[in-house]
Every structure is written in C-alpha cells, then in structure tokens.
C-alpha positions as CSV (number, residue, x, y, z in Angstrom):
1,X,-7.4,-19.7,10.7
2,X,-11.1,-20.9,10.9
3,X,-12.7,-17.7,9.0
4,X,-9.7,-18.8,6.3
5,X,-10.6,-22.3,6.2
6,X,-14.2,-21.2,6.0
7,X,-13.5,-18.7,3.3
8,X,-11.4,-21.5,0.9
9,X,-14.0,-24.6,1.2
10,X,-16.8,-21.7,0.0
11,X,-14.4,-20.3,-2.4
12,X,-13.6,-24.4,-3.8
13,X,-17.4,-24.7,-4.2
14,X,-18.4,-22.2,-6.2
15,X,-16.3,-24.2,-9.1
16,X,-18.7,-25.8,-10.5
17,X,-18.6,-26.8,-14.2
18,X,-21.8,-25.8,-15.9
19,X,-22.3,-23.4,-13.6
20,X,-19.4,-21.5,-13.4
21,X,-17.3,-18.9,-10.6
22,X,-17.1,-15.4,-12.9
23,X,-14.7,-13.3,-11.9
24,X,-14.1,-9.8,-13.4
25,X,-10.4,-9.3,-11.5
26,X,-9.9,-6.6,-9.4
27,X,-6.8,-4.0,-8.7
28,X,-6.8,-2.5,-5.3
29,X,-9.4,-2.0,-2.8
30,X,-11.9,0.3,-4.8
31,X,-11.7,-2.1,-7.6
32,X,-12.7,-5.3,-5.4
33,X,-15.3,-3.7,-3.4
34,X,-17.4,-2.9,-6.7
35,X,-16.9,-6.3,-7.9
36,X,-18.6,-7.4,-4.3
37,X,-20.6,-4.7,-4.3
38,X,-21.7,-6.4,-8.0
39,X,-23.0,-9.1,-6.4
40,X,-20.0,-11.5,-7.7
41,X,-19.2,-14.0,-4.9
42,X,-15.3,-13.8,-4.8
43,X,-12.9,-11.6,-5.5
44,X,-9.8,-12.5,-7.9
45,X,-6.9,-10.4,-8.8
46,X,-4.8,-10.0,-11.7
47,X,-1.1,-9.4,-10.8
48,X,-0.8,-6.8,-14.5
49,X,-3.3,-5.3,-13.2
50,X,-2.1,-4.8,-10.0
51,X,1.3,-4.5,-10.9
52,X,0.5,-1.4,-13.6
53,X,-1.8,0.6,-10.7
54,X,1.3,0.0,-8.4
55,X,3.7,1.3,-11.4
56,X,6.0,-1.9,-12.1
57,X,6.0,-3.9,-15.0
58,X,4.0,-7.3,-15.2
59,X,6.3,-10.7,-15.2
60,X,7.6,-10.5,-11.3
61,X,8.4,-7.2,-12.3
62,X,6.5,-6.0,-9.3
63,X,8.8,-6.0,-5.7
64,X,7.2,-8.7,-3.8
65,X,6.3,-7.2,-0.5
66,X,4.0,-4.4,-2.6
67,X,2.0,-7.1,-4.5
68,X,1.2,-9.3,-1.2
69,X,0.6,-5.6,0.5
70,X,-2.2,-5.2,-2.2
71,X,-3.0,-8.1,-2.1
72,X,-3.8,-7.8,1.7
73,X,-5.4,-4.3,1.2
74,X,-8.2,-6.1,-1.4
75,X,-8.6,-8.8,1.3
76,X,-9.7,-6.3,3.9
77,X,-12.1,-4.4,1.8
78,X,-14.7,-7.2,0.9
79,X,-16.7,-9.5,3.0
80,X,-16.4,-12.4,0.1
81,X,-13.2,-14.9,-0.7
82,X,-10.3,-13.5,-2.6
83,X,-8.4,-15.2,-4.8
84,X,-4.8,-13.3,-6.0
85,X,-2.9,-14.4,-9.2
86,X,0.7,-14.5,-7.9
87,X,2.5,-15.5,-11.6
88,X,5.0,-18.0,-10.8
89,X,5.5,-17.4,-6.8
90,X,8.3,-14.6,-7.0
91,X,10.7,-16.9,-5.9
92,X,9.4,-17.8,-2.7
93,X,9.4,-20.9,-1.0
94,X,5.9,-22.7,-0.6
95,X,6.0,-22.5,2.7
96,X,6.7,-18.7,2.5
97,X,4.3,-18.2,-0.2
98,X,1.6,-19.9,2.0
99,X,2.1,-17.8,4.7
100,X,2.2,-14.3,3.0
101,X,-0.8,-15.5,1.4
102,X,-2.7,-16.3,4.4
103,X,-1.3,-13.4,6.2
104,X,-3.0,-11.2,3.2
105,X,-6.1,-12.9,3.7
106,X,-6.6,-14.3,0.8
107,X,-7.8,-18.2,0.5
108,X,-7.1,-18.9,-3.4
109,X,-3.6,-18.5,-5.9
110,X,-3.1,-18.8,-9.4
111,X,0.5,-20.2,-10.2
112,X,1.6,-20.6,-13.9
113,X,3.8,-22.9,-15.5
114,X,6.1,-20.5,-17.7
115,X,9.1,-18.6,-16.5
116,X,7.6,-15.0,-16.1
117,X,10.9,-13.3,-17.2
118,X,11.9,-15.9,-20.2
119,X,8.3,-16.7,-21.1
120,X,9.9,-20.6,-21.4
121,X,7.6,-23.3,-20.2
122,X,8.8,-24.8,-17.0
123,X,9.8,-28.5,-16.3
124,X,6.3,-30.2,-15.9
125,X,8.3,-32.4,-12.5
126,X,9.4,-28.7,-11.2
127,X,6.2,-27.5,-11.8
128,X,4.3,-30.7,-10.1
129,X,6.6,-30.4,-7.4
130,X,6.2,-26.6,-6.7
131,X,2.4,-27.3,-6.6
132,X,2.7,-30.1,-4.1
133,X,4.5,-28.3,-1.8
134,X,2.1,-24.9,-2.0
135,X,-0.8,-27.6,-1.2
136,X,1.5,-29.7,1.5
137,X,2.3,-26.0,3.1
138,X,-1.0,-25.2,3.0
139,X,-2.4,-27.8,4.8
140,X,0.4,-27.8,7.3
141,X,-0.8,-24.1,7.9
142,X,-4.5,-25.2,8.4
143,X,-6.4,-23.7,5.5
144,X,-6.9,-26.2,2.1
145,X,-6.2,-23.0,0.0
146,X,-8.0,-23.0,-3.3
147,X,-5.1,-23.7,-6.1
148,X,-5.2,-22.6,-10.1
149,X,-2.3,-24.7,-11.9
150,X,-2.2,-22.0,-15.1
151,X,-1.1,-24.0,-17.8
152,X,0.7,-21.7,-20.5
153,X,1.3,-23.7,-23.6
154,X,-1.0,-21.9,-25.8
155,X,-0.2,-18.3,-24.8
156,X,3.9,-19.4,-25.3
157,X,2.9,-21.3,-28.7
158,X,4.9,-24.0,-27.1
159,X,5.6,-27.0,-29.8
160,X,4.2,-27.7,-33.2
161,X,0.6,-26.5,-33.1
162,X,-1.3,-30.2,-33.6
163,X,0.5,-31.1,-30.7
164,X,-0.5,-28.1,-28.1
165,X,-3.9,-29.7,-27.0
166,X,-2.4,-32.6,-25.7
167,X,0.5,-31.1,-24.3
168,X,-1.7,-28.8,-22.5
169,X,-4.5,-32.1,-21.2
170,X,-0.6,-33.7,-20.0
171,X,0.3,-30.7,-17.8
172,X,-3.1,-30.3,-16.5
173,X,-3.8,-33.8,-15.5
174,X,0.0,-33.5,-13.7
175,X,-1.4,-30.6,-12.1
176,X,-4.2,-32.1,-10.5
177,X,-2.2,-35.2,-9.4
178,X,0.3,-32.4,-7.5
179,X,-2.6,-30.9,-5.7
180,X,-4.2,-28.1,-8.2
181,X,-7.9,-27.6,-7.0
182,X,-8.7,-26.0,-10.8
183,X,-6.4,-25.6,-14.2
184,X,-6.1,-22.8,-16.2
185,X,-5.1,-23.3,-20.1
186,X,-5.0,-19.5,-20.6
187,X,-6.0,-18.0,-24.0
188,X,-7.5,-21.3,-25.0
189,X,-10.4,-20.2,-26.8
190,X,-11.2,-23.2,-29.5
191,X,-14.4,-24.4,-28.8
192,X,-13.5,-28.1,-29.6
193,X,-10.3,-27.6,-27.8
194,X,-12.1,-26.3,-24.5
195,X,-14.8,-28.9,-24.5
196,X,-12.0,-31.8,-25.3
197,X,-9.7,-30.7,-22.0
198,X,-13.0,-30.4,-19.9
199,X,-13.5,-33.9,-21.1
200,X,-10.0,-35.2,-20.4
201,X,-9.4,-33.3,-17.1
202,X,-10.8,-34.7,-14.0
203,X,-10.9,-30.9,-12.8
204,X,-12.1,-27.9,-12.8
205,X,-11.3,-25.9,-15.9
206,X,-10.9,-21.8,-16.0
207,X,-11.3,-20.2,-19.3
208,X,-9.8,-16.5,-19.7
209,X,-12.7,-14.0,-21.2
210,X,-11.4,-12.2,-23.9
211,X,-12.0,-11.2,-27.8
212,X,-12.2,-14.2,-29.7
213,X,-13.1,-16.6,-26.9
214,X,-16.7,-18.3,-26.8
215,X,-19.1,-16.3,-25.3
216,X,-20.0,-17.0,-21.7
217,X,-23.2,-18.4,-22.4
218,X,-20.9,-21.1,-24.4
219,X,-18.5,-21.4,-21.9
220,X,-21.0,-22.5,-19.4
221,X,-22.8,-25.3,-22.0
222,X,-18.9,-26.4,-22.7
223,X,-18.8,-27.4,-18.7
224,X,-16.3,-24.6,-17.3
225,X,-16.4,-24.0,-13.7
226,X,-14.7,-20.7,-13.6
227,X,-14.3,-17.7,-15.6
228,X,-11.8,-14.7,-15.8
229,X,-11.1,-11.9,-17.1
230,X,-7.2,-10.9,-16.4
231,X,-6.2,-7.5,-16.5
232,X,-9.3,-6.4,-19.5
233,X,-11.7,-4.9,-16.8
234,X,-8.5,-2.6,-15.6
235,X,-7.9,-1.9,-19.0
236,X,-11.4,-0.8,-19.8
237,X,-11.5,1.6,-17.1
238,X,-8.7,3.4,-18.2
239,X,-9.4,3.3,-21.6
240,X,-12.4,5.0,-20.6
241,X,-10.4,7.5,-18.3
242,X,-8.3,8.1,-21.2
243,X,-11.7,8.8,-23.6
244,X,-13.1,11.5,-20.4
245,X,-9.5,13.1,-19.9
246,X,-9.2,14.5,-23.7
247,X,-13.2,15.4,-23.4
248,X,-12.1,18.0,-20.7
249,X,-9.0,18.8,-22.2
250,X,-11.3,19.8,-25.2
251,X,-13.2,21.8,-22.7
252,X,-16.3,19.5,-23.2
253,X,-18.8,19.1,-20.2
254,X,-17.9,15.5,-18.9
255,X,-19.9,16.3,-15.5
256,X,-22.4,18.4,-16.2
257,X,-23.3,20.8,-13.4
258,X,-19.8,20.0,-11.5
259,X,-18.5,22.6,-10.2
C-alpha cells in the first residue's frame, strides 16, 4: 500500500485554493493517458462518462464490477493519481467500497449526497455517516484516500431558492466534520455564491466547469482548489466524431491522403 499512500497525500496536495487541481475527466484508458500525457497531474473520472463508453445508463445504472473494472484499467495506464467518481457508492459497504477502490488503484472518490435513482437529497446524518465510515475504512486499509463529499442541492433545486446557499454551506461543513478531504457543490456557478461557500467552508472547494460557470481564470481569484469538468470532455469528442462521421458519409475528405 505504500505507492497508494504515496499516490493519495500527492493527490491531497495538489488541492490548493488559489491554485487549483484541473481536471478534464477521463473515460477509459486512452482517455486518461492523454489527459497525463497533457501534462495534468491526476487523473479523475466521470462515472456518465464511463458509464455511456461502457453502454449503461448514468445513476448506478452501470453493473458495479464493470465500473471498478474501468476504473482499474484507467489506473494502470497512467503514472499520475487517479481519482474515480463512484455516484453514491452502488450500494456497497465502506469497507467494500474501500477495498475495490484500492484494488483498482485509484487513491481519490467522489461520493454525492442525492439518491442516484430518485434524484432525492439524502439524510445529511446518513450521508455524514456514510463518509465517516469510507474515511474510517480507509485508514483501517492503510491509504488516507482523498474524499469529495458532492453536495447536490443546487443540481436537485432542493428548497426555496433563498435558502439553497445555506443549505448547501450546512451539508458541506457536515461533510468535512465526517472526514471529506474537499466538497463539491455541483453546478454552483454564482460568483457570490462560490466565493461565500469558499468563505464559509473550512475546505477545499470543487467547482464543475461548464457553460455559464465563471471562467477558470475567476475560479482561481474566487479561491477554488479544484476544478472539473464531468462528462463535457467525453461529450466533445463525440460531438466531434459525430461532425467527421457525416463528413465521410458525405464523401468529403476527412483524412486527406488516407488510404
């Protein structure tokens, strides 16, 4: 476990707000190795992402042992940290969860707070407790695994608007007490908003890169220490697959000179 342990205190440090981690998440091996290749320091996956190349559904829709074989297969095919989004754990026990993780080779996890299936917010107690025991089994395993407590009350508009900022500070600062390394207020892109939780949150903060967010330049002078960009770098590609597949059906040189 010492090349684990290594890989999750050099994964932990690269959260640094001001300065953040960026990570553009990967799918499957090819995926990760450009993101390394890239120069990026870590490697994060996004489970729509991998669940759509493996041909399941997003939301645990994906059968368990496939997403921690990918998982596993991204691992081995980069020399950097990897970090893999695992929605709400599949069902699995900490301790199980722990242990497929580490057996994948991954040093990092993203778990979030709604039910994948209902898209209801979860019990902030269950959810505190479920984080405890990931970091409890994790350092009963022997490698201080680098934990992302999403927190999902903006992308579930959950409660009167007013009240969704401090709803989502509550949950985070829970979080943190449970044993979450960094939290993750997904699709949070006000820029008061994100500069009140980084305020309010004794933690690292992740901010999701999409249309509409700040731009990263912002993000960093609003003190976020880590930076993704879900399953948009998977869609991308194939949009542009889609764009060079009607090119040739149009009989159009796409490669020119190919033979």
């Amino acid at each position: 476990m010492t090349e684990l342990s290594q890989q999750a205190a050099a994964l932990r440090a690269l959260h640094r707000p001001g300065d953040p981690l960026i990570l553009p998440n990967a799918w499957d091996a090819g995926s990760a190795r450009a993101v390394a290749a890239a120069g990026f320091p870590a490697v994060a996956t996004s489970s729509g992402a991998v669940a759509e190349a493996l041909g399941h559904a997003d939301n645990e829709a994906t059968p368990v042992d496939e997403m921690f074989a990918a998982v596993a297969r991204i691992a081995a095919a980069v020399p950097v940290p990897v970090t893999a989004d695992l929605e709400r754990g599949y069902g699995l026990r900490p301790a199980e969860l722990v242990d497929r993780l580490l057996a994948a080779g991954a040093v990092g996890c993203n778990i979030e707070d709604s039910d994948p299936r209902t898209r209801e917010m979860c019990d902030v107690e269950e959810q505190a407790d479920l984080l405890a025991g990931v970091r409890a089994a994790a350092r009963e395993a022997g490698v201080d695994l680098v934990l992302n407590a999403r927190v999902d009350v903006h992308l579930r508009a959950y409660g009167p608007p007013e009240g969704r900022l401090a709803e989502a500070v509550r949950r985070a600062r829970r979080y943190r007490a449970a044993g979450a390394d960094c939290v993750y207020p997904i699709v949070l892109a006000d820029r008061a908003a994100i500069r009140a939780l980084v305020a309010e949150v004794d933690a690292p903060v992740n901010v999701f890169a999409r249309p509409g967010a700040p731009a990263m330049a912002e993000l960093v002078a609003l003190g976020v220490a880590r930076i993704s960009f879900g399953s948009n770098l998977y869609a991308a590609a194939r949009a542009r697959t889609a764009e060079l597949l009607a090119a040739i059906r149009a009989g159009g040189e796409v490669f020119p000179g190919a033979q």
